[in-house]
N, C-alpha and C positions, 0 to 999 in steps of 0.2 A: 503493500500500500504506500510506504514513503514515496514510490518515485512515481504513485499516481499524478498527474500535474496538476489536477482540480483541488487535492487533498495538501499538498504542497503551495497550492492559490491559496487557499483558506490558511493556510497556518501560518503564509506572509503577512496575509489581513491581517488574522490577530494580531500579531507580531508589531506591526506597524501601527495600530492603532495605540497598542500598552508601551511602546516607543514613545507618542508623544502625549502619555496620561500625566507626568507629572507639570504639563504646561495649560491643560484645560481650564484650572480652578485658577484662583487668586487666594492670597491665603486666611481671606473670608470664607471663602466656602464661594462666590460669587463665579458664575461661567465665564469665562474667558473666551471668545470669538479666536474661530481659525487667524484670523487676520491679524491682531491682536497679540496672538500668545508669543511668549520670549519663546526663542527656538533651540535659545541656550539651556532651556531647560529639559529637553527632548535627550531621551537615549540615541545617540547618535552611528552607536554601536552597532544597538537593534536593529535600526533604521537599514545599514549597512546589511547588513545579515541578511533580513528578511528580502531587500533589494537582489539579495546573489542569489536566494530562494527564488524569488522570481522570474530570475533570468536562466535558472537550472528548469522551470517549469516550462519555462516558454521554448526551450529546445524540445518540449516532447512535442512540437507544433501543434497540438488541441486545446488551442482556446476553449477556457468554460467563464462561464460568471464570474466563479470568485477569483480568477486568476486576472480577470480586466477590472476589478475592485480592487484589488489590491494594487495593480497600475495605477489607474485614480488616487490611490491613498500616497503611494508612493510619488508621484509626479507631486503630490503637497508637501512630504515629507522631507523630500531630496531638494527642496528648491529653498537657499540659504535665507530667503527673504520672501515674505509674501507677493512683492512686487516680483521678482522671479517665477512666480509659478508658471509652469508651460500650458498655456487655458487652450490652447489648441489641439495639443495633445490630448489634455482630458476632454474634451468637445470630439475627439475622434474614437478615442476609447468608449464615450458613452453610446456612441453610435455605432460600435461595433456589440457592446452590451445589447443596445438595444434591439440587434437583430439576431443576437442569442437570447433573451430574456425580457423582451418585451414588455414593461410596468410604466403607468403611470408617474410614480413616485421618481424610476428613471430618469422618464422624460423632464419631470418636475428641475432632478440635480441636471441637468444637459442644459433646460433653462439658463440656468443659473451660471453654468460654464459661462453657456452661451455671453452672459453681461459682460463678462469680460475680452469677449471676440467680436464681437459683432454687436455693444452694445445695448445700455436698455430697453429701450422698445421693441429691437428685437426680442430680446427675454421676454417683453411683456406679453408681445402676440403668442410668444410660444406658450406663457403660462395661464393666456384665456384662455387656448384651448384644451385645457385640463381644469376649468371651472365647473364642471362637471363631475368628473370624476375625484378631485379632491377637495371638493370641497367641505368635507368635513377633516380635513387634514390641516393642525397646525401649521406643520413648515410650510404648504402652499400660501394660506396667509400671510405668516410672517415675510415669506420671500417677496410676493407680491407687496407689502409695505416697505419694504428695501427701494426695490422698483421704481414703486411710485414717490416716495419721495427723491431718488437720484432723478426721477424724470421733473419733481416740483411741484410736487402735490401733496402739500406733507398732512393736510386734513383727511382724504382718503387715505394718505397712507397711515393713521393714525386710526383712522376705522377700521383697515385689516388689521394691524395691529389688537384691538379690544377682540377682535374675531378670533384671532390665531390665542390669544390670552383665553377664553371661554373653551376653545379645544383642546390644552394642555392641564395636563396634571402634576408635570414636572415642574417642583420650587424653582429650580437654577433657572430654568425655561419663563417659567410667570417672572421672575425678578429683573431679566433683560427684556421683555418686552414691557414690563411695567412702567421701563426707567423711558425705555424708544416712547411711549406714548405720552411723557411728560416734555420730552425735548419739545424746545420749541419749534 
């Protein structure tokens, strides 16, 4: 089973995720945004590791799900500075996802790439039309409040915001959107 590549995808994910756990919090207990978090406090080690897992997976040439997730995670992980992230790269990754594994929630993070490639309004067309189908989803609200205020709407975007806050149940989650809907 080690040299499955799907099982070796998944065990980079994890890997790369508990890599940069000790950057998430602030040492209130307060969530810390991807963009945000010091990187200096990221297992850099792990990060490495789980990187060379990845690249041992990706020789069995069978792309699965968790092995292009863990790309995604790793193109955030590896990039020294959030301004470095490669947003084209994960914008191709998810579209390679997405013709392995097909989700809304997906398409939702692809969005979201998307802002950084092609812009908000692109993001925004891509994430009406998943107004339907997530719309009882937190992160689509909250992202859509991202959005709309980069586009200058910071009233709507203040009402997704109350929205994405009534779909979560996460503390750390209600305390960042509580704060986003007080900004002015």
């Amino acid at each position: 089973m080690p040299t499955e590549p799907e099982v070796a995808g998944l065990l980079a994910l994890i890997r790369l995720h508990r890599a940069r756990a000790a950057g998430r919090f602030d040492p209130a207990g307060n969530l810390v945004l991807l963009q945000d978090q010091d990187r200096s406090l990221w297992d850099h080690d792990a990060i490495a590791d789980a990187s060379r897992l990845l690249v041992r997976a990706a020789l069995h040439k069978h792309p699965g799900p968790y092995q292009l997730q863990a790309a995604i995670v790793a193109c955030h992980a590896e990039a020294p500075r959030w301004d470095d992230t490669d947003w084209e790269q994960i914008v191709l990754l998810y579209d390679m996802l997405l013709h392995l594994a097909p989700s809304p929630v997906t398409r939702l993070h692809r969005a979201i790439a998307l802002r950084y490639t092609a812009g908000a309004q692109t993001a925004m067309t891509e994430l009406d039309a998943l107004a339907d189908a997530l719309d009882h989803y937190h992160l689509y609200h909250a992202t859509r409040a991202e959005l709309l205020r980069e586009l200058g709407h910071p009233d709507p975007a203040r009402a997704a915001d109350r929205c994405a806050l009534k779909l979560t149940a996460n503390p750390a989650e209600q305390a960042v959107l509580r704060q986003r809907i007080t900004w002015p």
